[in-house]
C-alpha positions as CSV (number, residue, x, y, z in Angstrom):
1,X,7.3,69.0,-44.9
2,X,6.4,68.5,-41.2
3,X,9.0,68.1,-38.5
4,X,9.5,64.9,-36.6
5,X,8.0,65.2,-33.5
6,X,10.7,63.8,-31.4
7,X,14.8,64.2,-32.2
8,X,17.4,63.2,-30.4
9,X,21.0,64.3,-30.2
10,X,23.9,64.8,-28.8
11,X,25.0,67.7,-26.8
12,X,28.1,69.4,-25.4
13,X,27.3,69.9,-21.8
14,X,29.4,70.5,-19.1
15,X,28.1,69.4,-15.3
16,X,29.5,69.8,-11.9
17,X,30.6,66.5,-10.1
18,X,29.9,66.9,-6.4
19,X,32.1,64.7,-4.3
20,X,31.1,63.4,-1.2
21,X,33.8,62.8,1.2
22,X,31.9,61.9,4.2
23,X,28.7,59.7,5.2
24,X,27.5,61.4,8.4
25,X,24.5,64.0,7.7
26,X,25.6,66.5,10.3
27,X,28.9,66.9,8.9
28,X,27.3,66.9,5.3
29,X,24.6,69.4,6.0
30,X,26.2,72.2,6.9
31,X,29.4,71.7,4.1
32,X,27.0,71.8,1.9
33,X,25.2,74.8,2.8
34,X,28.5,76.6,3.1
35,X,29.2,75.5,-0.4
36,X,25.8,77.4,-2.0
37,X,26.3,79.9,0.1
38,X,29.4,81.1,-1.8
39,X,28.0,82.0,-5.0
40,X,24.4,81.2,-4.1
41,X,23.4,82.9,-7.9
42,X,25.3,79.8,-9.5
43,X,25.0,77.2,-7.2
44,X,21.6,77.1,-6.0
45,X,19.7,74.7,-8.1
46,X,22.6,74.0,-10.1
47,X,22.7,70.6,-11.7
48,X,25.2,68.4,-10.7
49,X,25.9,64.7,-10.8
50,X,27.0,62.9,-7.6
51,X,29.9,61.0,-6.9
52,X,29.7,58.3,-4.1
53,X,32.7,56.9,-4.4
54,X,33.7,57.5,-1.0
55,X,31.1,56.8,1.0
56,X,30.7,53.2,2.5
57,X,28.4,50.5,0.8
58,X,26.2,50.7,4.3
59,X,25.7,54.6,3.8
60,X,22.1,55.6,4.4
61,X,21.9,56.9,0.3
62,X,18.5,57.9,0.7
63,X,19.3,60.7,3.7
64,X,22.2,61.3,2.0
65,X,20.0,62.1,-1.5
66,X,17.5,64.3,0.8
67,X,20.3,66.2,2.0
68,X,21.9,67.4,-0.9
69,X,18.5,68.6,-2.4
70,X,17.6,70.3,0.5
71,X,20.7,71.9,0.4
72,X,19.9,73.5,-2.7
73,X,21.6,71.2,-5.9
74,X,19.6,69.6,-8.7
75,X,20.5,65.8,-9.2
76,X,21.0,64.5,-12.4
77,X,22.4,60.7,-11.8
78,X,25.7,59.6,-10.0
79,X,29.0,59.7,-11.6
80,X,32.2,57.3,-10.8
81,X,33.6,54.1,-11.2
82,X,31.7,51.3,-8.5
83,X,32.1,48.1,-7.1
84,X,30.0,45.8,-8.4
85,X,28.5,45.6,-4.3
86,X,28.4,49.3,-4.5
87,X,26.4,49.3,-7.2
88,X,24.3,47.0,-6.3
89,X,23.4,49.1,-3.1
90,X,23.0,52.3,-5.0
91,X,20.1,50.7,-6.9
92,X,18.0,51.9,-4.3
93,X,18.2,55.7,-5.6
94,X,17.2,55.0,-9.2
95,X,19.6,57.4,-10.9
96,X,21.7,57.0,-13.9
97,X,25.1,55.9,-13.3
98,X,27.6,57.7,-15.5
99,X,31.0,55.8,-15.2
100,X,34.3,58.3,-15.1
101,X,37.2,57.0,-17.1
102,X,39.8,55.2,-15.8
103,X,42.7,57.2,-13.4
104,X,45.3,55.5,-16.0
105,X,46.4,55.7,-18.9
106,X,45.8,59.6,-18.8
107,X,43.3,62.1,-20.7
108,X,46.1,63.3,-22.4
109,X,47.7,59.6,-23.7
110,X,43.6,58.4,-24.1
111,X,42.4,61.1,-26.1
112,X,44.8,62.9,-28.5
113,X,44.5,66.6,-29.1
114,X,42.7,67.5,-32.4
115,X,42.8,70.5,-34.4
116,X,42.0,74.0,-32.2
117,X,39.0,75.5,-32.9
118,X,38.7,79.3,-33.6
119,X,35.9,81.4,-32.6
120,X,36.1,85.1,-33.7
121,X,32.6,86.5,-32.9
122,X,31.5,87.3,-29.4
123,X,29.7,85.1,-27.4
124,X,26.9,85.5,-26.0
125,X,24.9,85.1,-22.7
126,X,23.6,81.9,-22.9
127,X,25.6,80.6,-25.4
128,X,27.8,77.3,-24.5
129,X,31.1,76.9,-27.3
130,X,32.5,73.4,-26.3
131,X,36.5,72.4,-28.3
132,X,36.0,68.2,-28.2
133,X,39.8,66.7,-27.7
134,X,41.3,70.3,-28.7
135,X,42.1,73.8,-28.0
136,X,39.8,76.6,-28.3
137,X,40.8,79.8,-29.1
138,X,38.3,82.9,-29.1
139,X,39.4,86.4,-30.7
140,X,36.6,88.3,-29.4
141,X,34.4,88.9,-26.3
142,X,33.3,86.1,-23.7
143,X,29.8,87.6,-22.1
144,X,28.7,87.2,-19.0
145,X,26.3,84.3,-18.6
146,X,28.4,82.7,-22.0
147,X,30.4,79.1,-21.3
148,X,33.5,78.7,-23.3
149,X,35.0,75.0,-22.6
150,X,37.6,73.2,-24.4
151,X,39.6,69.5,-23.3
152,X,42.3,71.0,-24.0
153,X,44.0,74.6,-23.6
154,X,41.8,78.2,-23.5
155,X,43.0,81.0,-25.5
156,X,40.9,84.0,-24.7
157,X,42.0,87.1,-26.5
158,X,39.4,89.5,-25.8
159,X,37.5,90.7,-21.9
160,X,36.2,87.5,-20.6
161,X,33.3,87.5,-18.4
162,X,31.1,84.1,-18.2
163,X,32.2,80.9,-17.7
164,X,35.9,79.0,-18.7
165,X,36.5,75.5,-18.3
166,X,40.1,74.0,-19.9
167,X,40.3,70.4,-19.6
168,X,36.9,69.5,-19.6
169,X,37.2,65.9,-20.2
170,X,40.0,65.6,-17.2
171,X,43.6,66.5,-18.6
172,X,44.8,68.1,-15.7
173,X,47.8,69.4,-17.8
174,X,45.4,71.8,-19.7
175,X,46.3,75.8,-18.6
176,X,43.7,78.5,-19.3
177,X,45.4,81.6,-21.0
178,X,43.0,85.2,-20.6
179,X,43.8,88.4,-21.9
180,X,41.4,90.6,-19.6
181,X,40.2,88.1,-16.9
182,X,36.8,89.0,-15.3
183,X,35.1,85.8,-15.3
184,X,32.0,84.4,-13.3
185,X,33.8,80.6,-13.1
186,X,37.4,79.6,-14.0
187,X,37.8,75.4,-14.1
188,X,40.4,73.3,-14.8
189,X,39.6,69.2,-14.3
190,X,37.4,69.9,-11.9
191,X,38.9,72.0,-10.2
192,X,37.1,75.7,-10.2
193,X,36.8,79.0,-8.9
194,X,34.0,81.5,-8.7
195,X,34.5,85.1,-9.4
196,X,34.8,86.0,-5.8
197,X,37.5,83.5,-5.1
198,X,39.8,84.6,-8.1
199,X,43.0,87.0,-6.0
200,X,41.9,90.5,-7.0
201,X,45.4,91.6,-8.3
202,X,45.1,89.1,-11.1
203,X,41.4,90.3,-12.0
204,X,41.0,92.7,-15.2
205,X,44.4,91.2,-15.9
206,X,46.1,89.6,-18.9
207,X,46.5,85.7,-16.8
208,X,47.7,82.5,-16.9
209,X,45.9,80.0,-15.1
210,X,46.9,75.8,-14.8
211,X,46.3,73.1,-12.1
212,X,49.3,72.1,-9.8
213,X,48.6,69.7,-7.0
214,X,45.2,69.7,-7.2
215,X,45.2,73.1,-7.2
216,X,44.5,76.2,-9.3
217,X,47.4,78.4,-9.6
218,X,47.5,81.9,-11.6
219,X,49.8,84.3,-12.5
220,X,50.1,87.4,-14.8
221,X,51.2,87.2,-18.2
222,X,52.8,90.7,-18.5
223,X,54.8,89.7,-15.6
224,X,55.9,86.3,-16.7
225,X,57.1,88.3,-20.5
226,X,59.3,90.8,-18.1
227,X,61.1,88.5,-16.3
228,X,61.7,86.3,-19.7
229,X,62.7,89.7,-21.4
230,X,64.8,90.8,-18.6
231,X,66.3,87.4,-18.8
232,X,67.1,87.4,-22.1
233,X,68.8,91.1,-21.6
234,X,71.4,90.0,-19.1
235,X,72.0,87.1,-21.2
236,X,73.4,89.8,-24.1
């Protein structure tokens, strides 16, 4: 029996939001050739969606648009919640417009946790394992060039080396747990580091990793079980 010729799907993928914070090209231009120059092996034609929100309605978007793919970023539509007169200026750019959930009631209250998802075969490069409303929980190794994401918490038991993403859908209170950290990209809601910018005593490390005021903290599991153990201890 022949195959259809066309099928469409859905799919799992994760995509980078890139916030723009300010509408002034000189101040844009170089940011964002700072930015790919950081990890210029992930970044550099990376695809990302744009988020505008910031930027006044009077904004010239079509410099703005040039400036971010000269910079070196692929641009698959705009993300964010607009103003009916914002959107009605952004019409201009002809991208898809791919509206962010509301800041309240939380990912957490919106979307309950489901059941965790277990993975206990390696994964491999190129391979993208994604836990809808749950925890994921691989046994075995994450290779580099792999993405693991879940919208809830990451349980990686064996050495990790591609990409981790907890709280892919937004919840903030999702924590990334990694037996033997050594991986390319770490993200929580957004919030991410590359390999370079993960503190070197914490790499090769058993870890814990969670988002505190907008920012990534990390700390070492083997640590955190000595000072409970020693607690306990003094306690008897």
């Amino acid at each position: 029996m022949a195959l259809p010729p066309v099928i469409l799907k859905g799919a799992p993928f994760t995509f980078t939001v890139l916030y723009l914070q300010h509408p002034d090209a000189s101040v844009l231009r170089p940011a964002l050739q700072q930015k790919i120059a950081q990890a210029p092996q992930f970044l550099n034609q990376a695809p990302v969606f744009l988020n505008l929100t910031a930027l006044p309605v009077e904004t010239d978007w079509q410099l703005i648009i040039q400036i971010v793919r000269e910079a070196g970023f692929k641009i698959v539509g705009l993300s964010g919640r607009y103003t009916a007169k914002q959107r009605q200026a952004l019409q201009v750019l002809c991208l898809p417009l791919l509206t962010e959930g509301k800041l309240s009631p939380s990912p957490k209250e919106n979307s309950p946790r489901l059941a965790s998802q277990l993975v206990t075969q390696p994964v491999r490069s190129g391979q993208q394992i994604y836990a809808k409303q749950g925890d994921l929980i691989i046994t075995n190794t994450v290779n580099a060039g792999a993405e693991v994401a879940a919208d809830g918490h990451l349980h990686l038991y064996g050495v990790t080396r591609g990409r981790i993403i907890a709280g892919a859908a937004g919840d903030t209170t999702s924590r990334i747990f990694c037996n033997h950290l050594q991986a390319e990209l770490v993200a929580i809601a957004g919030h991410y580091w590359l390999s370079e910018q993960i503190p070197q005593p914490f790499w090769q490390r058993a870890v814990m990793i969670a988002l505190h005021n907008e920012q990534l903290t990390i700390s070492c599991l083997d640590e955190v079980s000595l000072i409970q153990s020693n607690a306990v201890q003094r306690k008897e």
